[in-house]
C-alpha positions as CSV (number, residue, x, y, z in Angstrom):
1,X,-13.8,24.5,8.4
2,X,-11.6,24.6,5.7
3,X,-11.3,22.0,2.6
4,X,-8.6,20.3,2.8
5,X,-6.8,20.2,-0.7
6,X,-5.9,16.5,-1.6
7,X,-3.6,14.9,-4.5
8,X,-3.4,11.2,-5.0
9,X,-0.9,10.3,-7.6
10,X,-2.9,7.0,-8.2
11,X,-6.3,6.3,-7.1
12,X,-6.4,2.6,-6.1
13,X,-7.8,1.0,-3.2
14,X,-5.5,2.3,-1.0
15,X,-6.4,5.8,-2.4
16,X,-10.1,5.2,-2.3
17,X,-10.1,4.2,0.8
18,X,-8.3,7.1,2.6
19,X,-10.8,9.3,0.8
20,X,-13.7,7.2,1.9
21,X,-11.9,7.1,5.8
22,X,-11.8,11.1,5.0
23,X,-15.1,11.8,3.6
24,X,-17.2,9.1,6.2
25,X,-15.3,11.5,8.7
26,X,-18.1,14.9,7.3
27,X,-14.4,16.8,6.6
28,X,-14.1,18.7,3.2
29,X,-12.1,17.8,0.7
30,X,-10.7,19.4,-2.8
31,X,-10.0,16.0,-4.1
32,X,-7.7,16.0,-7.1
33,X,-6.4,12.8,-8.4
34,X,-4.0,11.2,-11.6
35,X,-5.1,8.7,-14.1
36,X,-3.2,7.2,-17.2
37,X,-7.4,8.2,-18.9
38,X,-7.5,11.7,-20.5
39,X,-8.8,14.3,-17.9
40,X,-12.5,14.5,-16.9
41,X,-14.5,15.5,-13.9
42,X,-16.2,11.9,-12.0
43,X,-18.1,11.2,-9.0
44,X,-16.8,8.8,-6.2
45,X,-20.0,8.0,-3.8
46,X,-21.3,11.6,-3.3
47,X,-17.6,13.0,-3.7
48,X,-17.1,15.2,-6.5
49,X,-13.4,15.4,-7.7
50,X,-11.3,15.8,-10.9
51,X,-9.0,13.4,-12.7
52,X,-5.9,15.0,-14.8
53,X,-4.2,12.4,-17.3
54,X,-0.5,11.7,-15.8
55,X,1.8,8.7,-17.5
56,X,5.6,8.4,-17.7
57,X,5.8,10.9,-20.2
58,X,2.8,13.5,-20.6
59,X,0.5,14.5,-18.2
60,X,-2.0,17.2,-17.9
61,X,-0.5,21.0,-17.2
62,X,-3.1,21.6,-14.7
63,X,-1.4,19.3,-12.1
64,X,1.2,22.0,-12.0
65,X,-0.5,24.4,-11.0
66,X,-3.2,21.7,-8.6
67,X,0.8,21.3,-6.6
68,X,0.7,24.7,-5.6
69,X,-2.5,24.3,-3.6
70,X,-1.8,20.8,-2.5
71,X,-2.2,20.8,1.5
72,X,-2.0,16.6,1.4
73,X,-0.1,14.8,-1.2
74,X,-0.3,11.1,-1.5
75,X,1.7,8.6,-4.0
76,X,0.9,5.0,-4.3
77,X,1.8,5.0,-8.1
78,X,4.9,2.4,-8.6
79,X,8.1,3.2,-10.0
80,X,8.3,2.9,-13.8
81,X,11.9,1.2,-14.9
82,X,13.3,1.9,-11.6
83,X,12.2,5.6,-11.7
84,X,9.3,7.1,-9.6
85,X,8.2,9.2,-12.2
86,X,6.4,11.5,-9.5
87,X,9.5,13.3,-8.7
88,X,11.0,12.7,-12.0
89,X,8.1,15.2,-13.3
90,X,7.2,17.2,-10.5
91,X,10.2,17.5,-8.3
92,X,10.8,21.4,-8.6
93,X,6.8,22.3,-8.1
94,X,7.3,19.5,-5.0
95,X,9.9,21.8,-3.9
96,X,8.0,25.0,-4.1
97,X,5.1,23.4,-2.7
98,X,3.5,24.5,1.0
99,X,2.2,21.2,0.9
100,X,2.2,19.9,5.0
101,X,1.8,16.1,4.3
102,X,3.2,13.7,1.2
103,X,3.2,10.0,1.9
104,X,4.7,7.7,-0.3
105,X,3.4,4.2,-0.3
106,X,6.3,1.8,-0.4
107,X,6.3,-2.3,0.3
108,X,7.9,-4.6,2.7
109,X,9.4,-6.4,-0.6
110,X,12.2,-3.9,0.1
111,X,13.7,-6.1,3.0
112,X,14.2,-9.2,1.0
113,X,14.9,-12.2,2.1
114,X,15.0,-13.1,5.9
115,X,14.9,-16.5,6.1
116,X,11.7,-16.2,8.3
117,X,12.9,-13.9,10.5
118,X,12.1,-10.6,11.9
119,X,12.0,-7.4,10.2
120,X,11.5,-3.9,11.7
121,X,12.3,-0.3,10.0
122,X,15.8,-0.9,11.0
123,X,16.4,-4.1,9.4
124,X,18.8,-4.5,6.3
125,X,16.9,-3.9,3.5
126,X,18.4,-6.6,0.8
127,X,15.4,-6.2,-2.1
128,X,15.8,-9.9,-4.6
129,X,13.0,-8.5,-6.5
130,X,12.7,-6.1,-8.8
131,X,9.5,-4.5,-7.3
132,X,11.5,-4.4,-4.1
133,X,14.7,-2.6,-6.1
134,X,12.5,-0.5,-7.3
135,X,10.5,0.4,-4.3
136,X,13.7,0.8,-2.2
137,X,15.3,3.4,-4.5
138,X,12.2,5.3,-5.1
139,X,11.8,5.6,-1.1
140,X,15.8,7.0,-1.0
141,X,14.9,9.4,-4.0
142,X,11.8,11.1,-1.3
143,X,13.8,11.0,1.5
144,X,16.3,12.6,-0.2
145,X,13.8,15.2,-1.1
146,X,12.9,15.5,2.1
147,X,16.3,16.0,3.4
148,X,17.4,18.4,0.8
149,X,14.3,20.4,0.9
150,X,13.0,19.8,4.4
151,X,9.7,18.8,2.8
152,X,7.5,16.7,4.9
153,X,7.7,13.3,3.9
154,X,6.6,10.1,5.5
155,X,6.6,6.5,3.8
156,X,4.8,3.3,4.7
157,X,5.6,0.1,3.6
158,X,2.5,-2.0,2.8
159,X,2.3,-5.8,3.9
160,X,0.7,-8.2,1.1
161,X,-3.0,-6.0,1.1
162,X,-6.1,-7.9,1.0
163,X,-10.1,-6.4,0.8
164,X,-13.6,-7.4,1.3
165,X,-13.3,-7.2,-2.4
166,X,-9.8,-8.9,-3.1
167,X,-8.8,-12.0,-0.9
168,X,-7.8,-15.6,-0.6
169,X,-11.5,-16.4,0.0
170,X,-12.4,-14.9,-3.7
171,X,-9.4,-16.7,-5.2
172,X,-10.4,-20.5,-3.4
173,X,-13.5,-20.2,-5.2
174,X,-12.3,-19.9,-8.6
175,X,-10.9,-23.4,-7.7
176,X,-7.6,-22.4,-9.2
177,X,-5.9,-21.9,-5.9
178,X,-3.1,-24.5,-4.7
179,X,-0.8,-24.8,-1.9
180,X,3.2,-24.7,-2.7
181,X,5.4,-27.1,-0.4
182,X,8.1,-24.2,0.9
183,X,8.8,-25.0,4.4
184,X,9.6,-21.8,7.1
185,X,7.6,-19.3,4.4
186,X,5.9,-16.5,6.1
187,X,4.0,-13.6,4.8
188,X,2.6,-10.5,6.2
189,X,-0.9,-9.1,5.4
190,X,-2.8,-6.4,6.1
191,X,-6.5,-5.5,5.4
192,X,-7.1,-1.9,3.3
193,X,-9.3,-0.6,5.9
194,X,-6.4,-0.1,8.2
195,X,-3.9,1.1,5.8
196,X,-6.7,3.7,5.4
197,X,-7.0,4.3,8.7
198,X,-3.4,5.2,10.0
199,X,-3.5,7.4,6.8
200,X,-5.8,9.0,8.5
201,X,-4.8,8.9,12.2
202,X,-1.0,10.7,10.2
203,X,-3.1,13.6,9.3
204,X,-2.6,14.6,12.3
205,X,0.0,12.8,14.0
206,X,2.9,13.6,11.8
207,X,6.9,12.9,11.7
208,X,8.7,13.9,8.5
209,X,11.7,11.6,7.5
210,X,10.1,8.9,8.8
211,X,9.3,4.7,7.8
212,X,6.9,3.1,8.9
213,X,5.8,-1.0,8.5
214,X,2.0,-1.5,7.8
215,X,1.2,-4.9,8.7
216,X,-1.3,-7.1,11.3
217,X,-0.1,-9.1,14.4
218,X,-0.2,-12.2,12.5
219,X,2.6,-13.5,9.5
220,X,1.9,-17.0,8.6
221,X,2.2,-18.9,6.0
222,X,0.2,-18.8,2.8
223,X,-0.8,-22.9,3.2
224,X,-2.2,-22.0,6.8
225,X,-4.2,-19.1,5.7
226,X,-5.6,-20.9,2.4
227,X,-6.6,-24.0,5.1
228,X,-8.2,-21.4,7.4
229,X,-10.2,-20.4,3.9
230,X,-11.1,-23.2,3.1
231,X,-12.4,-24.1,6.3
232,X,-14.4,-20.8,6.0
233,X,-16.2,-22.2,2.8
234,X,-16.2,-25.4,4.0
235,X,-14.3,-26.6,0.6
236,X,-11.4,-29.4,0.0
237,X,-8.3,-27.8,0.4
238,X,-6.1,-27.2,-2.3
239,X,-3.8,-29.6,-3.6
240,X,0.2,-29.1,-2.9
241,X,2.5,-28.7,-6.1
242,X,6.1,-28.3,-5.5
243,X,7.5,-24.5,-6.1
244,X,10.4,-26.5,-8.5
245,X,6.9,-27.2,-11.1
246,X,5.6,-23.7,-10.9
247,X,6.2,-21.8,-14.4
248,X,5.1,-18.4,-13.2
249,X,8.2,-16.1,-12.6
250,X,6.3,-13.6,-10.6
251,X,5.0,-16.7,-8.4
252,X,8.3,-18.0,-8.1
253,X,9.8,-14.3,-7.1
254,X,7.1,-14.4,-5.0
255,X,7.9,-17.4,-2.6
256,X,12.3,-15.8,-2.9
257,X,10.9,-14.0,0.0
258,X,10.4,-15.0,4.0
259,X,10.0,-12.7,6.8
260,X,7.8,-11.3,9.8
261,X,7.2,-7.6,9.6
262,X,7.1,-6.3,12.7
263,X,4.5,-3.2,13.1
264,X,5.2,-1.9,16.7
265,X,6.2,1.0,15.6
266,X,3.1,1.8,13.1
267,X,0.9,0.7,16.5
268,X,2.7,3.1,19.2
269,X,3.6,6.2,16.9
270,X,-0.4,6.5,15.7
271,X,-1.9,4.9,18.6
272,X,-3.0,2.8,16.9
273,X,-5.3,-0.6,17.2
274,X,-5.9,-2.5,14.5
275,X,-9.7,-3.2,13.4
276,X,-8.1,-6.8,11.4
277,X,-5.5,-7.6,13.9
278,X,-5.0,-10.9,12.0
279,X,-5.6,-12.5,8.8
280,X,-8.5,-14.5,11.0
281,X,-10.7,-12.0,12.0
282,X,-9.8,-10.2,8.4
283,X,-11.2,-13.5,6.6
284,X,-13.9,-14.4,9.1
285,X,-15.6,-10.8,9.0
286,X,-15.1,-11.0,4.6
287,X,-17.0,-14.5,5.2
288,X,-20.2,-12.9,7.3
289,X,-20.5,-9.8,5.1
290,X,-19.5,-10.1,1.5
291,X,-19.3,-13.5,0.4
């Protein structure tokens, strides 16, 4: 069978785990991804790949010519003062590309404000945050691309993520976690592994032009899934401070925000069932195995 010829602009744990989703899967991979580091050849479980230095303004020439053999190009690296500086850089070797598959990893921040309700891919999208400016015109600039030089684009936008390695559970413990008193606040999650996996499943189920919402069958609100934590470690539960006495910004942008993401779509396109269908079994299975 042939390699497959990968690019991540970004190697998170979004990245990371698409590759691991990939590799556990006995497919072959050319696995090429970006780093702000200077360029160097490193290991990733038994995975050899190579790592080109890419930042706002220099990157490594190499990646020029790596575009021309991309099959699978992914981007989860986030605009830079507004600007995704993917296309800002590489736009004409994008456009010259035979790549078959680019996915741009967007947010949900891009709808805003709903007051609690409902969002789906047709929603207004009504950003307060800057992230979710960003995000939102960096998502318009590929699907421009895509319409301009029918170039097969697909973009996802990511729920709040959470890991066997990053959750609520981790963050109780430090005992620095409280509860802010917002009433009709909801939040929408999803767990990496299945982010990774419908990646995965869109390798070969695959609609250019098109948005999809990642997120579990569950939004809630941050207090009820910090009580369900601290059930879990059978802790106090936090205290609850007013969002007026908060001094973080980023908190308070945080908490502009309400809304339900709806992922039918993301489930019936892919056919797809998720392994963490709520925050519950997402917390409950971190519990029993990592913690």
């Amino acid at each position: 069978m042939k390699a497959m010829n990968i690019t991540c602009f970004g190697f998170g744990q979004v990245a990371k785990n698409f590759i691991k989703k990939i590799h556990s899967e006995n497919l072959k991979i050319n696995l090429t991804v970006t780093s702000r580091d200077k360029s160097e050849k490193k290991k990733f479980g038994s995975l050899d790949y190579q790592s080109l230095h890419f930042s706002e303004h220099t990157f490594d020439q190499k990646l020029i010519e790596n575009l021309k053999s991309s099959d699978h190009i992914l981007v989860s690296i986030a605009p830079v003062r507004g600007e995704d500086i993917v296309i800002k850089n590489f736009q004409n070797n994008l456009e010259k590309s035979k790549t078959k598959w680019i996915t741009y990893l967007s947010a949900t921040s891009v709808y805003g404000n709903h007051n609690g309700d409902w969002v789906d891919e047709n929603s207004h999208t009504k950003p307060t945050s800057s992230n979710g400016i960003d995000r939102l015109n960096a998502e318009k600039s590929w699907l421009n691309l895509a319409e301009k030089k029918i170039l097969p684009i697909q973009i996802l936008r990511l729920a709040g993520i959470y890991s066997n390695q990053n959750n609520i559970l981790v963050r109780l413990k430090t005992g620095n976690t409280k509860i802010i008193n917002k009433k009709n606040q909801f939040f929408s999650r999803i767990h990496v592994e299945d982010i990774a996996n419908v990646l995965f499943k869109s390798l070969k189920n695959f609609k250019t032009k098109e948005i999809y919402n990642i997120s579990d069958d569950k939004p809630t609100s941050p207090e009820e899934l910090i009580i369900h934590g601290s059930k879990l470690l059978n802790i106090e539960k936090p205290k609850v401070v007013e969002l007026s006495t908060i001094e973080s910004e980023m908190l308070k942008n945080f908490y502009k925000d309400s809304k339900k993401v709806n992922n039918k779509k993301m489930k019936e396109f892919f056919n797809y069932k998720l392994k963490y269908p709520t925050y519950i079994e997402g917390l409950n299975y971190i519990y029993n195995n990592t913690i």
